[in-house]
N, C-alpha and C positions, 0 to 999 in steps of 0.2 A: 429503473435507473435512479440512482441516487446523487445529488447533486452536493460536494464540497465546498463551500465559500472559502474561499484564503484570502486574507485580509493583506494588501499591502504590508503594511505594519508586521507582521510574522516575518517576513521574507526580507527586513532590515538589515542589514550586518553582513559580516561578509563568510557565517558560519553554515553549514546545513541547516535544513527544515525537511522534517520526515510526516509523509503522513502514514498514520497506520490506522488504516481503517480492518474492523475485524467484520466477517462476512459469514452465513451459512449458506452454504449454493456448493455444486461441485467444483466450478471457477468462476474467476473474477476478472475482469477487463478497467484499467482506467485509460479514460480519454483525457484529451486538457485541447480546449479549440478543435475539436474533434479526431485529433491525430491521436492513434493508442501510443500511448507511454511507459506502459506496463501489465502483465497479466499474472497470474497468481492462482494455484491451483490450492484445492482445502487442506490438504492435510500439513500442514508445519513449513517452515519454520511461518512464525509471527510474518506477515507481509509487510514492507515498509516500503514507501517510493519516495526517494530524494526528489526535493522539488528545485535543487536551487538553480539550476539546468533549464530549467522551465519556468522560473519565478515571472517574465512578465508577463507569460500566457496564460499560466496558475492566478496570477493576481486578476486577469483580465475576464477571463472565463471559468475558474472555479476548475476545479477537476468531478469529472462522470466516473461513478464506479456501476458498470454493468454487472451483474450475480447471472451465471446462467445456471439453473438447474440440474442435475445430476437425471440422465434418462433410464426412468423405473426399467426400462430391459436392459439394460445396462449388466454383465456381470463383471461385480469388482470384486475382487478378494483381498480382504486389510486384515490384520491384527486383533483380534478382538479385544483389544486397549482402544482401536481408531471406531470399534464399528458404530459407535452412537453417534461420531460426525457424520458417516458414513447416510446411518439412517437420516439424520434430517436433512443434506445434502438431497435425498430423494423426496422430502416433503415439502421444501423451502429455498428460495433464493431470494435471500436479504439482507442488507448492509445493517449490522447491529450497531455499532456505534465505529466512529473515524476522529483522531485526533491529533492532532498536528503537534510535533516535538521538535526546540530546538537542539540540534547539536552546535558546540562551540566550535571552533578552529582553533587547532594546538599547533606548537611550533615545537619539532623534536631535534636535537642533535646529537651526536655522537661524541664522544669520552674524546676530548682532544680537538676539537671542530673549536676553531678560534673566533669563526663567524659572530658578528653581535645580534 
């Protein structure tokens, strides 16, 4: 298990905050106060889980990323572009690095939307 700290301070404003932690394991589980919030399997796209949904429980408790290993009798058949995930997914499950991103909040309107 890998433990997140989310700082108060990140989860300021009133824009998203992503975390994107990158993992090798065949899937991935986060908790936040023990409730899963998210799960994520290895092959693509990039994992990202909006926190802002969760920011006081995130600030409170940090978020768990569980890695479960990929089971060696396992038959899976990928791409051989995917197969070297593939293989360490059978050797490893571990959180490589996790980074917290802000995104802003934009206001869009429409050609003609007189709105201020």
């Amino acid at each position: 298990m890998y433990r997140v700290t989310v700082p108060a301070s990140a989860l300021a404003g009133d824009g998203e905050v992503r975390l994107r932690p990158r993992y090798t394991g065949d899937a991935a589980r986060a908790h936040i106060g023990g409730r899963l919030v998210a799960d994520h399997f290895w092959y693509r796209p990039e994992w990202e889980i909006g926190l802002r949904r969760f920011a006081d429980a995130a600030a409170r408790h940090g978020v768990e990323i569980r890695v479960l290993p990929l089971d060696p009798a396992s038959r899976v058949h990928v791409d051989a572009s995917a197969r070297e995930g593939l293989d360490a997914a059978r050797n490893r499950a571990a959180v490589e690095t996790a980074e917290l991103a802000g995104v802003p909040r934009a206001s869009l309107r429409g050609a003609g939307d007189e709105r201020a």
